[in-house]
N, C-alpha and C positions, 0 to 999 in steps of 0.2 A: 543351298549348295551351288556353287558354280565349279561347272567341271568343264575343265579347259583338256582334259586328258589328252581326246582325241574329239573328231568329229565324226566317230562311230554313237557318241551314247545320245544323238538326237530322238526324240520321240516322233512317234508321227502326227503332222495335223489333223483335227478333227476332218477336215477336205480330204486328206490321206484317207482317212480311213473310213470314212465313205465309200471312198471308190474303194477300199478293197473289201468292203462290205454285200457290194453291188456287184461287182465282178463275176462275170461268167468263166466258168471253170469248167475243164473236161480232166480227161487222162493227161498228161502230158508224156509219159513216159511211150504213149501212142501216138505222140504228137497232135492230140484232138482235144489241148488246152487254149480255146481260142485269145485268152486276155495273154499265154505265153507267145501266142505265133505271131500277133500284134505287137508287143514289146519286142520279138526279135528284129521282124521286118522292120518296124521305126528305128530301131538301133545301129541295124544297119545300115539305116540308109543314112543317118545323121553322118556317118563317118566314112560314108561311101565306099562300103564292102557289098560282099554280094548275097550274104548269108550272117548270122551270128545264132549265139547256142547262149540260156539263160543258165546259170552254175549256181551254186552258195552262195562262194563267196569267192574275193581275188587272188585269193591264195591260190584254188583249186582252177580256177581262169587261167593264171599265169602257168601252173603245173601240168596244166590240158595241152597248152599251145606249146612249151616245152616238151613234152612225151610225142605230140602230133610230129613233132620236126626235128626233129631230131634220132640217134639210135645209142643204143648203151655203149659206152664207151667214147662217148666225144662231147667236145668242148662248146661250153655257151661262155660267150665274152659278153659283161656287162660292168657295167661303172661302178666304182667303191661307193660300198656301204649299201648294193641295189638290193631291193626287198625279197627278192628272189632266194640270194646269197644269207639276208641275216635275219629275217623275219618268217623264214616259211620253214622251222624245222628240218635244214636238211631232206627236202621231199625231191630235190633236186637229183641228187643222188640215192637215196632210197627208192623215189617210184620211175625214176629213166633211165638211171645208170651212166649220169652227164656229169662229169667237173666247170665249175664255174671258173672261171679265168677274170678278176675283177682287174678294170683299170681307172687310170685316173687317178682324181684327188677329191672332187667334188660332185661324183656323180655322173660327172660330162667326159667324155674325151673326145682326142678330135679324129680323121679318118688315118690319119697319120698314123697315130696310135694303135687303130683297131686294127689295119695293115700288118703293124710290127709286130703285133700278138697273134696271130695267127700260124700259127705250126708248118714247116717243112710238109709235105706230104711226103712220110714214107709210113714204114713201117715201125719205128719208133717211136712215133708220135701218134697224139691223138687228133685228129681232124676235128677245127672250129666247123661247127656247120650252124649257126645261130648268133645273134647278135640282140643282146634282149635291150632295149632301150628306156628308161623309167622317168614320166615327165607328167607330173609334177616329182621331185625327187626329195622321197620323205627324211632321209636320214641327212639332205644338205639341204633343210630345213625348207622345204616345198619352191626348191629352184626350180628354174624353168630352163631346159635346153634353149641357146639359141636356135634358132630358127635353120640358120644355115648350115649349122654345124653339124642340127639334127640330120638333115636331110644328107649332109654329104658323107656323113657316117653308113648310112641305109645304100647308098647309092657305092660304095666302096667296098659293101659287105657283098653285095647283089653281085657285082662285077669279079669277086672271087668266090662265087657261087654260096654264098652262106643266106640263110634266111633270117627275116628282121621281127622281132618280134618287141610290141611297144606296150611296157606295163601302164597304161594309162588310167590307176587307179585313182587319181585325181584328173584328169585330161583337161576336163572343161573347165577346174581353175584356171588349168595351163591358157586354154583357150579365151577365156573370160581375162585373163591378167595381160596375155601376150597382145592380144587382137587376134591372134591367128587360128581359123576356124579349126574345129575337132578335126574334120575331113583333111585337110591338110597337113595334119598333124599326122594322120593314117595312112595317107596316100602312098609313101614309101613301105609302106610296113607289109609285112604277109602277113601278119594276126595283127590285133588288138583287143588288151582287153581293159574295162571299165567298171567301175563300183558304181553302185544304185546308194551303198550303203554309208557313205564316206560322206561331203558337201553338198550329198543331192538329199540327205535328209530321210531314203526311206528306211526301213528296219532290216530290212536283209538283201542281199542278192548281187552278182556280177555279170556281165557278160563278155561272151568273146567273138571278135570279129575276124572274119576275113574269107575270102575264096568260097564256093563251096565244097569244091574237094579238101578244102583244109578242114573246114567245118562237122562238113562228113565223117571223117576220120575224127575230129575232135570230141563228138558226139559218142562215135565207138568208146575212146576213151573213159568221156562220164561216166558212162554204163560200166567199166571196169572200177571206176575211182570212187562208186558208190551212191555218183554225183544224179541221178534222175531222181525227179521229184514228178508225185504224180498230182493234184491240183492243185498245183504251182499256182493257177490265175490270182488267188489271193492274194499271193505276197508282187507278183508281176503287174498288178495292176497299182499297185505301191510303187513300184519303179517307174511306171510308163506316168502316172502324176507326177512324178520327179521330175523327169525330162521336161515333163509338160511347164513346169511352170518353177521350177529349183534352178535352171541356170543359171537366170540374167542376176538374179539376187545374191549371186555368188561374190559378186563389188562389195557388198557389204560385207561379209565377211573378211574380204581382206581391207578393206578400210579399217574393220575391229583389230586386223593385225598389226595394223603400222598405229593405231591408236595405243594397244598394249605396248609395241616395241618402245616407242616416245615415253610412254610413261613408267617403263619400266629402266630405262636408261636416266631417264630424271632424277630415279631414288638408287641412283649411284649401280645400279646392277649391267653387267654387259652384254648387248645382243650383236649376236652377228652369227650368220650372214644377214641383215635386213632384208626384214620378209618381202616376197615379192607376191605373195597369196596368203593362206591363212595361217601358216605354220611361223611359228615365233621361238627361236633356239636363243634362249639365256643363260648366264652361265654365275654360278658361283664356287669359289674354295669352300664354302661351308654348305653342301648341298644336303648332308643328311637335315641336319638341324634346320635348313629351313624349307626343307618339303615337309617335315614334322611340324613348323610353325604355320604354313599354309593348311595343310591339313586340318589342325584345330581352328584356324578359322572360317572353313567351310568352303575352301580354295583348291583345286584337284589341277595338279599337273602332272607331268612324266619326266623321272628321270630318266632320260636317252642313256647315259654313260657318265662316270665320275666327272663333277660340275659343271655336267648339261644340263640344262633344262627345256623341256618341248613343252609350248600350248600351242593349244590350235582353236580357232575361234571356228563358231557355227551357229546353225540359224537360230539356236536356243538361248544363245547368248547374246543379249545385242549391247550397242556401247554403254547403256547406264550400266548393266552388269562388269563390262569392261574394268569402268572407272571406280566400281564398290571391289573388284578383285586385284585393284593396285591399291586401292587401299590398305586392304588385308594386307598385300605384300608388303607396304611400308611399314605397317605397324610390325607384322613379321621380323622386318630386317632388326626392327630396333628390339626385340625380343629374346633375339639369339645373340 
């Protein structure tokens, strides 16, 4: 089976799991899990915050950092299609009591933009107090904000007093594709948060960055959202190998993606946006019939939306898998 689904269904290295074999564990919910207070501190510092807090998953990271900063009844502006808005079950408005105000077209917009969305201050309106920013951007097929665009978004939100908050569940492709470090990526930001469990390979876990008084309060929060885990060091010590040694290899995988894109536009099918990391959005009119024809060849992708197609390439898949899973596609086309 090659499963291009997502780059959640990696397995862990035998080196993974080692270390979470050997891992020292306490309480964590006492904060006396020494393999979690390590993973925090490293995490933090990689993206140069002053504190971070281990969660699930990114869902309940990005839902922390929204409840932390924000109050019921007001508005979070984020980019069309952001994960926040179409992948986390409505938790937005269920556990903060916050409307999403989506802009753009691709994910991206510019400060221009986030400016003009911003509500009057009165009494009729709801006060933007959040700007959630998503980079790598999964639903515009793992785009990357520019650089400057990102930053003068954050720096425009900050100047009409809103807080920034950056779903950086893939980050370090961002950072790995862009050049541009993790820490600069966060630097504008009041939170950040990051998956263990996505590109970096391990089996569960996210975190979130920023301040300690944001943290603080963030922390409050888990403990409401069910979110403490008591010896976490197991699965923490899966993450802190991630970091350790799952970045730099993150090239390859996007290398597998422009290799799938090429050859999947070869056998007449269309990709776009061209991946700029690992996420490959293909498109057919006949997409039931040939996610049904990849399927029985042992071929596993996602329909995004009527003929979309997502794969995402990860460390389980490497090019020969690539080139036997365009095969299947080819054969596929000529099937249906």
């Amino acid at each position: 089976m090659i499963d291009l689904r997502s780059d959640t269904v990696t397995k862990p290295t035998p080196a993974m799991r080692r270390a979470m074999a050997e891992a020292e564990v306490g309480d964590d919910v006492y904060g006396e899990d020494p393999s979690v207070n390590r993973l925090q501190e490293e995490a933090a510092r990689l993206v140069g915050k002053e504190a971070a807090l281990y969660v699930p998953t990114g869902t309940m990271a990005n839902q922390l950092a929204i409840r932390a900063q924000t109050s019921h009844g007001d508005v979070v502006l984020a980019g069309a299609g952001a994960h926040i808005l179409r992948y986390e079950s409505g938790a937005a408005a269920a556990l903060s009591g916050v409307q999403i105000k989506s802009l753009g077209v691709d994910g991206t917009f510019t400060a221009q933009q986030a400016t003009a969305a911003i509500p009057p201050r009165d009494h009729h309106n709801s006060p933007a107090t959040l700007v959630a920013l998503e980079n790598t951007h999964n639903a515009g097929g793992g785009s990357i904000w520019p650089i400057e665009h990102f930053e003068a978004v954050a720096a425009a939100a900050h100047e009409r007093g809103l807080k920034v908050h950056l779903d950086g569940a893939r980050l370090f492709n961002a950072a790995v594709a862009s050049g541009v470090p993790a820490a600069r990526w966060a630097a504008k930001c009041d939170s950040v948060s990051f998956c263990f469990s996505k590109g970096l390979g391990a089996p569960v876990g996210s975190i979130v960055c920023g301040s300690h008084v944001t943290i603080e309060r963030i922390h409050r929060f888990r403990k409401m959202f069910g979110g403490g885990m008591r010896q976490a060091g197991v699965i923490a010590a899966a993450a802190r190998y991630a970091l350790t040694n799952n970045i730099d290899r993150l090239e390859h995988d996007h290398a597998n993606a422009r290799r799938l894109a090429e050859g999947l536009e070869s056998i007449g099918l269309r990709v776009d946006p061209a991946p700029r990391t690992n996420i490959v959005l293909f498109h057919s009119d006949r997409d039931t019939e040939l996610l049904r024809a990849l399927e029985s060849s042992n071929v596993l992708v996602s329909l995004m939306r009527p003929g979309t197609f997502r794969a995402v390439t990860h460390m389980d898949v490497d090019s020969e898998a690539i080139d036997e899973a365009l095969d299947h596609c080819r054969q596929a086309l000529t099937a249906i």
